[in-house]
N, C-alpha and C positions, 0 to 999 in steps of 0.2 A: 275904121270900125270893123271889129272879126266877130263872126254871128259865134254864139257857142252853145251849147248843151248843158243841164244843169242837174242834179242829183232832184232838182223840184222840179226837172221835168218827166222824171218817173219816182213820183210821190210813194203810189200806193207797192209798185217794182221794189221799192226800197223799203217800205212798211209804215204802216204810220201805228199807232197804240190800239191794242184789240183786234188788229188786223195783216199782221204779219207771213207773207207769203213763205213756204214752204222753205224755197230756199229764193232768201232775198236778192238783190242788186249789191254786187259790192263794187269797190271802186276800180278793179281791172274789168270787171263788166262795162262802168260808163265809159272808162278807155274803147274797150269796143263799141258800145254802139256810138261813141264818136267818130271813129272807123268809120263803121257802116253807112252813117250819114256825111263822110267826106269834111264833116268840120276838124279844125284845126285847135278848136278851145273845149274846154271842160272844167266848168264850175261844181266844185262841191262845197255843197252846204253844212248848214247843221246838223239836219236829218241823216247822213253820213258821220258822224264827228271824226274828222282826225283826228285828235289829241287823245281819243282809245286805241288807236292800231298803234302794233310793234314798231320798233325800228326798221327789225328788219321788212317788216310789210311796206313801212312810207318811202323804205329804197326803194324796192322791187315797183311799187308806185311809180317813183321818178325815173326808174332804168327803160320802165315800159311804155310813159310817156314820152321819156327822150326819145325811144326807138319807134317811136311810131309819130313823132315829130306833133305831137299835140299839148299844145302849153295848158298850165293849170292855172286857176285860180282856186283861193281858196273862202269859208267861211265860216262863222260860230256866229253865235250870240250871248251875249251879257255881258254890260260895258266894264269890268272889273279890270283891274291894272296884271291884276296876274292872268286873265285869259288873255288878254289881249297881247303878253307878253310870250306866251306859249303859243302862240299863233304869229305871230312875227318869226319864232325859231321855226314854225313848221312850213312858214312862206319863203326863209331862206334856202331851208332844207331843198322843199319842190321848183325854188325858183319861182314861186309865184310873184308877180309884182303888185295882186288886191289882194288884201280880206275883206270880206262883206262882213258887215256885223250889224244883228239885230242889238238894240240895247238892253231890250228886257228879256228875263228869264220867269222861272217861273219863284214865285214870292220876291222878285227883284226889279224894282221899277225906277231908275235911277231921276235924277230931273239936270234939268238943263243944265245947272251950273255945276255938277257932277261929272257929265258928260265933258264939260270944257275942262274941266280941270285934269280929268282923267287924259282926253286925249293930248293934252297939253303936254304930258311926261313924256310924251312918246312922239313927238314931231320931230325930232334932233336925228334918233333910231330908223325912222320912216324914212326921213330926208336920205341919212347916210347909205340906209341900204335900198334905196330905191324902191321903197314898198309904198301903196298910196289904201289908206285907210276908208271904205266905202261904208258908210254911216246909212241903214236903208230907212224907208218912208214907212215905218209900220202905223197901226193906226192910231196911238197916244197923242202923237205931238199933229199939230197942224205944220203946214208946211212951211210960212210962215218964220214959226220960230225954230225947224230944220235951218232954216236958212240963215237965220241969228246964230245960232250952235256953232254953224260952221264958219261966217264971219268971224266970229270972238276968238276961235282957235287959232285961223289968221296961221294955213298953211297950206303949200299946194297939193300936199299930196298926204289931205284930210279932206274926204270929200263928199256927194249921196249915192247913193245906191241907189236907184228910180225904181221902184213899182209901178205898173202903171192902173194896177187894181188896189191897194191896199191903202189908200188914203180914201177911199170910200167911204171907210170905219169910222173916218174920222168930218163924214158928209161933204167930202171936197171931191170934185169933179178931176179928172185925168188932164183937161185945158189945163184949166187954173195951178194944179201941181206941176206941171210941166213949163206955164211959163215962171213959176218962181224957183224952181230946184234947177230946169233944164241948165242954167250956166254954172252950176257947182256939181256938174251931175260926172263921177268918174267909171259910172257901170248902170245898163242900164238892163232891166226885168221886163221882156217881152213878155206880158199875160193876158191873152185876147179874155173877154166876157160878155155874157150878154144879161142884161136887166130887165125883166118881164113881171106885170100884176100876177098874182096868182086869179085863182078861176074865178075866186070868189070876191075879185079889183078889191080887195082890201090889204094892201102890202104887195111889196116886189122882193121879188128873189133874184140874187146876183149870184150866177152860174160860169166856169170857166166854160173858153172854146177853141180849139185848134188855132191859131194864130190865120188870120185872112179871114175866120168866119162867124167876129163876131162884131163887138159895138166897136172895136179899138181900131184908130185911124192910124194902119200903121206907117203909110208911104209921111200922110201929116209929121207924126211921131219923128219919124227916122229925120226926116229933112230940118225939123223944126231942132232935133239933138244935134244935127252936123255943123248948124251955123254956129250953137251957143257953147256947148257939154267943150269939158276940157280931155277930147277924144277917148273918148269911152268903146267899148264892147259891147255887144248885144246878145244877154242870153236868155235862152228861152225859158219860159215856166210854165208849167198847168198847172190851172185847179181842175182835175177831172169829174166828172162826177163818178157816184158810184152803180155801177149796174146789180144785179141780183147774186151774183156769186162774186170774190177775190178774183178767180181768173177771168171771168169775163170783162171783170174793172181794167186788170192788167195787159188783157189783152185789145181795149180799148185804149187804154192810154198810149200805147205802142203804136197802134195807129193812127191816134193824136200826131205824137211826135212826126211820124212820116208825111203825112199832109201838112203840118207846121212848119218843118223844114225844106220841104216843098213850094209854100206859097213865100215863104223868108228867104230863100234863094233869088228870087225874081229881083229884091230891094238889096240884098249884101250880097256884093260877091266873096269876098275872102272870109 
């Protein structure tokens, strides 16, 4: 297992809608703070999209991650046959051997047998070029029938993408997702949280927290992924909150990550 860094782990760095830092995060940034934090991996997500940068930009990507010996992974969402197909050419391209993929977009909600059939076209492609397809836990489906999806498909390297927050949505507990996804799990989403009543004990609010300081059992986690998961990576994610200005959010989140990769060192070494 190699710990890594994620474009969702500087959320608001990268910009989210209405809230766009002056000048954002772009993907030779999380090249360095990959660097800086000594990891070896670097996930980019959606909130990045590859499939808008140049050619010449996703070289200069892969010439800077060769040269700084930091492997990529990559991701998008929306289970359509032509993204997922541009996303394969973009994983050969960087050498990435995942794409994570969220299935729904937005006015796009595919269903079970959509999903199978879709990824169905594309297991022969996967197989040949060594790419393993990460199907993530967002909060539509229960885990459950994740776990059917990926049966039906009935390939090794079509797999889940672990949240270890985002089936909440869907009123399922991090155990219970865990013991049912953990042995189809090929990527796994370190996102500590913490669940608190508000003032007024009527409803709880679910808040991210630096990974080690919040409800998520990670040494549990880790041990309970190494017996089953079909050798997966670990990367980090936050939900941060937001503070009173854009830069102090930014400048929280940064120190997220350093204490997160701090107390995540202790459990992964490489």
């Amino acid at each position: 297992m190699k710990l890594g860094i994620s474009s969702y782990s500087y959320g608001w760095s990268i910009g989210v809608p209405e809230n766009m830092p002056v000048n954002p995060l772009n993907e030779m940034d999380l090249l360095n703070k990959a660097e800086k934090y000594g990891v070896k991996l670097l996930q980019v997500g959606d909130n990045l999209p590859l499939h808008t940068l140049s050619e010449e930009r996703l070289t200069s990507f892969k010439w800077k991650s060769k040269q700084l010996g930091i492997e990529i992974e990559i991701g998008t969402r929306g289970f359509k046959p032509e993204i997922i197909q541009t996303y394969i050419e973009i994983a050969k391209k960087l050498n990435s051997s995942l794409i994570r993929i969220v299935p729904d977009m937005k006015n796009y909600e595919p269903s079970s047998d959509e999903i199978v059939s879709v990824a169905k076209q594309f297991t022969t492609e996967l197989e040949r070029n060594q790419i393993t397809l990460g199907i993530e836990n967002h909060d539509r489906f229960f885990v459950k029938e994740l776990a059917r999806i990926i049966e039906r498909i009935g390939s090794s390297h079509v797999g889940i993408c672990l949240d270890t927050v985002n089936s909440f949505g869907a009123a399922e507990g991090t155990e219970s997702v865990v013991d049912t996804l953990g042995p189809l799990t090929v990527n796994l989403h370190i996102k500590d949280f913490q669940i608190q009543r508000f003032y007024h004990l009527m409803g709880f609010t679910c808040e991210g927290r630096p990974a080690g300081q919040g409800m998520l059992n990670v040494p549990w986690l880790l041990n309970k992924l190494e017996s089953c998961s079909r050798n997966c990576n670990a990367i980090l994610e936050l939900w941060t909150p937001p503070e009173e200005s854009l830069e102090k959010t930014i400048d929280k989140e940064e120190e997220w990550v350093r204490q997160s990769m701090q107390y995540l060192r202790q459990w992964i070494k490489n």
